[in-house]
KEKERO-666335 format. One record per atom (N, C-alpha, C): atom name; residue number from 1; residue in one letter; z negated, x negated, y negated. Coordinates in pm, 1 decimal, always signed. Atoms other than C-alpha are relative to their C-alpha. Layout:
BEGIN
<atom 'CA', NUM, 'A', <Z, X, Y>>;
...
//
This chain:
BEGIN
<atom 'N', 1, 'X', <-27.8, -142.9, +2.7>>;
<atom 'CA', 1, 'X', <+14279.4, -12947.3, -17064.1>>;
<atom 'C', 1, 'X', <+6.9, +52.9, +142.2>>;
<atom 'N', 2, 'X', <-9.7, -98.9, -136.8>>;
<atom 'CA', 2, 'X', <+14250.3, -12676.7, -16775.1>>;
<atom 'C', 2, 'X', <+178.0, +25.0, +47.9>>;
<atom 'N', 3, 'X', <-142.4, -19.0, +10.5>>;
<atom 'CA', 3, 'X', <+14562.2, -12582.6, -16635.6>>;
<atom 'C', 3, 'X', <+36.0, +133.8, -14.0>>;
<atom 'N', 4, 'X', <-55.7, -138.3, +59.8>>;
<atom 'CA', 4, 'X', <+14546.9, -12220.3, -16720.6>>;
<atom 'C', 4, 'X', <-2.0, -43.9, -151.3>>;
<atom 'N', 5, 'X', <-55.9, +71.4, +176.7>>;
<atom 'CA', 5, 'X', <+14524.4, -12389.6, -17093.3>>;
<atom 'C', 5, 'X', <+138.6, -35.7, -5.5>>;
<atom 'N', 6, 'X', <-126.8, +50.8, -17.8>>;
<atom 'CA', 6, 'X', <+14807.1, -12550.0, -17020.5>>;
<atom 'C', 6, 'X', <+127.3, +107.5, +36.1>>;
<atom 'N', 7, 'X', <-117.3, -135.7, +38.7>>;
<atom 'CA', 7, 'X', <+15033.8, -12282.1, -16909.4>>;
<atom 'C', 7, 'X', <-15.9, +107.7, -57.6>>;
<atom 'N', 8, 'X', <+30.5, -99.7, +146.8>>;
<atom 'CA', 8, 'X', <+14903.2, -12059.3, -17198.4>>;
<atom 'C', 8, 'X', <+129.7, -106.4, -77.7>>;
<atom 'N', 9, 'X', <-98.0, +31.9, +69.7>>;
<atom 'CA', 9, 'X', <+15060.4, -12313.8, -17380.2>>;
<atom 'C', 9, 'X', <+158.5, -4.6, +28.5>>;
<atom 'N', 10, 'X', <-136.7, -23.5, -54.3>>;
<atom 'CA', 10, 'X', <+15350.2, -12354.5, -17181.7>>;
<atom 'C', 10, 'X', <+86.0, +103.6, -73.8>>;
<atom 'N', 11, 'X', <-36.5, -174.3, +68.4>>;
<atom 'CA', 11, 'X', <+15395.6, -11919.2, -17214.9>>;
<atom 'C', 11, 'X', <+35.5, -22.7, -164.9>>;
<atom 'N', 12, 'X', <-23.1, +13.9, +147.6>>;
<atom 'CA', 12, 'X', <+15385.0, -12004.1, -17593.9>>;
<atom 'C', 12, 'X', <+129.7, -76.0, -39.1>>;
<atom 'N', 13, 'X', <-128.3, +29.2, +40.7>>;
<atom 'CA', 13, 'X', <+15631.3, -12267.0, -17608.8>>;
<atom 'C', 13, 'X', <+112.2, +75.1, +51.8>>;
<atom 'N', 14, 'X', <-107.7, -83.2, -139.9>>;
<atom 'CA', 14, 'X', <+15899.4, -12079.2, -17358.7>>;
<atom 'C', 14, 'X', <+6.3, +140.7, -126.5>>;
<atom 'N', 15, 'X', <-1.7, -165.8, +53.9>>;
<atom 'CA', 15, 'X', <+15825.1, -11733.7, -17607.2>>;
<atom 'C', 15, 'X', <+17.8, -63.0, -133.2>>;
<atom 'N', 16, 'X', <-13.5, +59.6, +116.2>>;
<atom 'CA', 16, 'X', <+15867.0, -11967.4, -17915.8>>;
<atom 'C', 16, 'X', <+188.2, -65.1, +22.6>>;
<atom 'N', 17, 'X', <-68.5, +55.0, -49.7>>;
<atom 'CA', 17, 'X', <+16166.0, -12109.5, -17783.3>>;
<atom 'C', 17, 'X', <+155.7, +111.5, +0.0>>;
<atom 'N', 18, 'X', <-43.8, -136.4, -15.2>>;
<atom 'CA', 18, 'X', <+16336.5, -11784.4, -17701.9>>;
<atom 'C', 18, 'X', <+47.6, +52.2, -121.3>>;
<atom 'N', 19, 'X', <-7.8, -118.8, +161.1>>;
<atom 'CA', 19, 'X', <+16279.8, -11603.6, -18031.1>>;
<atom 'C', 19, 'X', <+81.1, -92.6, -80.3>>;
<atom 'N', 20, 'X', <-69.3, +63.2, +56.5>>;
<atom 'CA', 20, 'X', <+16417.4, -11892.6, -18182.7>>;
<atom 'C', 20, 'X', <+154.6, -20.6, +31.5>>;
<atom 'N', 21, 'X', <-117.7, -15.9, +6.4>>;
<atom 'CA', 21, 'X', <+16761.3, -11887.2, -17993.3>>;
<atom 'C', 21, 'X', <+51.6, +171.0, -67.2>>;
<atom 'N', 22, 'X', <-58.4, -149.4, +24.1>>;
<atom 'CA', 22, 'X', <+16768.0, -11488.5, -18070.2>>;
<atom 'C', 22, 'X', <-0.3, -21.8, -157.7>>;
<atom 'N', 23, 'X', <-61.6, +19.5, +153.4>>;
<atom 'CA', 23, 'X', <+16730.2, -11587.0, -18458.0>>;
<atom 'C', 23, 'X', <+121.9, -39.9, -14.4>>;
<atom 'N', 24, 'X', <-85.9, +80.5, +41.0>>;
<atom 'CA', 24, 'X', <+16979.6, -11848.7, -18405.5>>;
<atom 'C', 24, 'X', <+130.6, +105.5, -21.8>>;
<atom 'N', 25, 'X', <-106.1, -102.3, -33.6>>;
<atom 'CA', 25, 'X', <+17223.8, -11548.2, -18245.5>>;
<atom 'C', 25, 'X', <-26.2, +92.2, -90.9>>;
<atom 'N', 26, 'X', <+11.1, -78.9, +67.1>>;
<atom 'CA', 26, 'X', <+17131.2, -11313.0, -18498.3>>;
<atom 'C', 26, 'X', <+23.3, -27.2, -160.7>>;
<atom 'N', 27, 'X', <-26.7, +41.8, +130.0>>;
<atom 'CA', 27, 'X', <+17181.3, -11558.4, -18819.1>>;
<atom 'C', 27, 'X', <+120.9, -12.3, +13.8>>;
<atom 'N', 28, 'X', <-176.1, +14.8, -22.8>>;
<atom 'CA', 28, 'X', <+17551.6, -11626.3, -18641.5>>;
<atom 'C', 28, 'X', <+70.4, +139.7, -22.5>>;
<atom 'N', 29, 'X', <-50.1, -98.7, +15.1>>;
<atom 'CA', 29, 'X', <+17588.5, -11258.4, -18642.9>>;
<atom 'C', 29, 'X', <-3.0, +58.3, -135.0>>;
<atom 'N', 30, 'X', <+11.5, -12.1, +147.6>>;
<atom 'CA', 30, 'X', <+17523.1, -11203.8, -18992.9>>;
<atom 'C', 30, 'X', <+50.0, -93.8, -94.4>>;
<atom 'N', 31, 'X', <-113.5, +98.2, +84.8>>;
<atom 'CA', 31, 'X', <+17739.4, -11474.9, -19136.6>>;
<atom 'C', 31, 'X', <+122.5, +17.7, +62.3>>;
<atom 'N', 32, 'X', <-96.2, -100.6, -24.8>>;
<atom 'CA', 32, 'X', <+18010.7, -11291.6, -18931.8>>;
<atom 'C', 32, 'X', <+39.3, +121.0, -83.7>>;
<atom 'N', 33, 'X', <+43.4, -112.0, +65.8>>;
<atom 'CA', 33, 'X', <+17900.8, -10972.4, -19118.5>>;
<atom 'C', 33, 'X', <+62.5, +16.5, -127.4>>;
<atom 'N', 34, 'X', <-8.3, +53.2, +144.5>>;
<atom 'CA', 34, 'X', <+17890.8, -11117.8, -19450.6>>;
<atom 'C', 34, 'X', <+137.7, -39.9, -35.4>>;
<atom 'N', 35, 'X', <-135.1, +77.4, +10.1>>;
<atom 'CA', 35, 'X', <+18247.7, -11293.3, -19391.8>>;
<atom 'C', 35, 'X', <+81.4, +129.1, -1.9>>;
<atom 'N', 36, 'X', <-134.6, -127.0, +8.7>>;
<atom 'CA', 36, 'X', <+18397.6, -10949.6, -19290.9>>;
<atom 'C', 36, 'X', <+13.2, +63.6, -127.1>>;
<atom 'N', 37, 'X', <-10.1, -103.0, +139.0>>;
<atom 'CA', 37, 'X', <+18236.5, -10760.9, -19597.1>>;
<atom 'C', 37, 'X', <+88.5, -66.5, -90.3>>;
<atom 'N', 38, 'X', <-41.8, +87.1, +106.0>>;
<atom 'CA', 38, 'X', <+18331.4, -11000.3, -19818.2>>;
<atom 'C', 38, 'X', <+174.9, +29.6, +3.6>>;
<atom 'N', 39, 'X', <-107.8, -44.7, -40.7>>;
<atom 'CA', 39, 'X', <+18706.3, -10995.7, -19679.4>>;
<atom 'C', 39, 'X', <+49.0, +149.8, -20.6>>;
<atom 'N', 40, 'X', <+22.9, -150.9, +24.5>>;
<atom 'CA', 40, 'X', <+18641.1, -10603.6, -19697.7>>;
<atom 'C', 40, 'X', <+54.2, +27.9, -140.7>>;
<atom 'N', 41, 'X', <+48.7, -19.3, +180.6>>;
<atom 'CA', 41, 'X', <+18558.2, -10640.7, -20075.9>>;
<atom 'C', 41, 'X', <+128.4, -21.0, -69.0>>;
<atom 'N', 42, 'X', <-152.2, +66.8, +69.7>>;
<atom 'CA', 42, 'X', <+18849.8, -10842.9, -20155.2>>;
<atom 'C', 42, 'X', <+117.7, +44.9, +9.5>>;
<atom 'N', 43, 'X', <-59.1, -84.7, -15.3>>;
<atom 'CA', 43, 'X', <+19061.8, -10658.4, -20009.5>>;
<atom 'C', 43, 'X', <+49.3, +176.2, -102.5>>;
<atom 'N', 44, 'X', <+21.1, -105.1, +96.8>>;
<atom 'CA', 44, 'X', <+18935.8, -10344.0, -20211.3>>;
<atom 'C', 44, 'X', <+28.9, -17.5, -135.5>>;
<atom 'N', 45, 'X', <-8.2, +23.4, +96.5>>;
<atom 'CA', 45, 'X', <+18947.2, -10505.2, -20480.8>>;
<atom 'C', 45, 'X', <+141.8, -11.0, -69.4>>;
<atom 'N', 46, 'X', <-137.5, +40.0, +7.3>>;
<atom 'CA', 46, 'X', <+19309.7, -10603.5, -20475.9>>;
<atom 'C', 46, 'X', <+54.4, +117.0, -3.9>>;
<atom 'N', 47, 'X', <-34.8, -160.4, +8.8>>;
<atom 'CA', 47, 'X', <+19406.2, -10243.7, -20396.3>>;
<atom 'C', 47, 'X', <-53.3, +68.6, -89.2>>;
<atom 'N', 48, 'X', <+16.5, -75.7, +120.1>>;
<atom 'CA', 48, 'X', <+19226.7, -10126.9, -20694.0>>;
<atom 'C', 48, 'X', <+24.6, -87.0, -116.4>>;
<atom 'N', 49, 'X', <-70.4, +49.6, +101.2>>;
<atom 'CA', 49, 'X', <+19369.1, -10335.9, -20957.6>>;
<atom 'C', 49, 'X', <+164.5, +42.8, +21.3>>;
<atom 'N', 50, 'X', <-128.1, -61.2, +29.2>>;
<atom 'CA', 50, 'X', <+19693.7, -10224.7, -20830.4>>;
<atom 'C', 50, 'X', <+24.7, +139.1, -8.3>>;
<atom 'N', 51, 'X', <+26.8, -136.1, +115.9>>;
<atom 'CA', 51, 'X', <+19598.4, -9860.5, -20908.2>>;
<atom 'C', 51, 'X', <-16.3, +12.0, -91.9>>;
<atom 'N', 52, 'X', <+58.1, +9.2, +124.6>>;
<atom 'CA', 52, 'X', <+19422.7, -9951.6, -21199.5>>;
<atom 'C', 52, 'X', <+165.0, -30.9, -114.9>>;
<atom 'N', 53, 'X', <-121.7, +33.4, +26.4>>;
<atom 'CA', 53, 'X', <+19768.7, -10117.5, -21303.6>>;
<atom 'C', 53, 'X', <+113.4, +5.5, +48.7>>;
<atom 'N', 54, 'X', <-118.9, -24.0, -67.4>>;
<atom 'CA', 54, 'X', <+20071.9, -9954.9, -21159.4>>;
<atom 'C', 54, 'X', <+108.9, -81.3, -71.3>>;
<atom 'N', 55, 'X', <-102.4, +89.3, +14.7>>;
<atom 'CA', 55, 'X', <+20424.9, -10166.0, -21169.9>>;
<atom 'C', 55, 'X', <+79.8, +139.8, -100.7>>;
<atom 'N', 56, 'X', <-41.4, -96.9, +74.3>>;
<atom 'CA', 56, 'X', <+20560.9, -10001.1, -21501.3>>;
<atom 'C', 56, 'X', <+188.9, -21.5, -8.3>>;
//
């Protein structure tokens, strides 16, 4: 191989490489997300069963 072949490929791995830590940081941030809603939900939920059923 040439060596502008070669750092083509290089550029490729290095830009493959990359995108793949920004998924990684972006799948961590969305199982953050998911943990709060969820927490959110449950929350809501709890507070509307005790409307739904006030202490008679």
């Amino acid at each position: 191989m040439e060596k502008g072949q070669l750092e083509a490929i290089d550029l490729i791995i290095n830009v493959l490489r990359e995108h793949e830590k920004n998924l990684d940081n972006l799948l961590d941030r969305l199982d953050t997300l998911i943990e709060t809603i969820s927490t959110i939900m449950a929350r809501m939920e709890y507070f509307y069963e005790k409307i739904e059923t006030p202490a008679q």
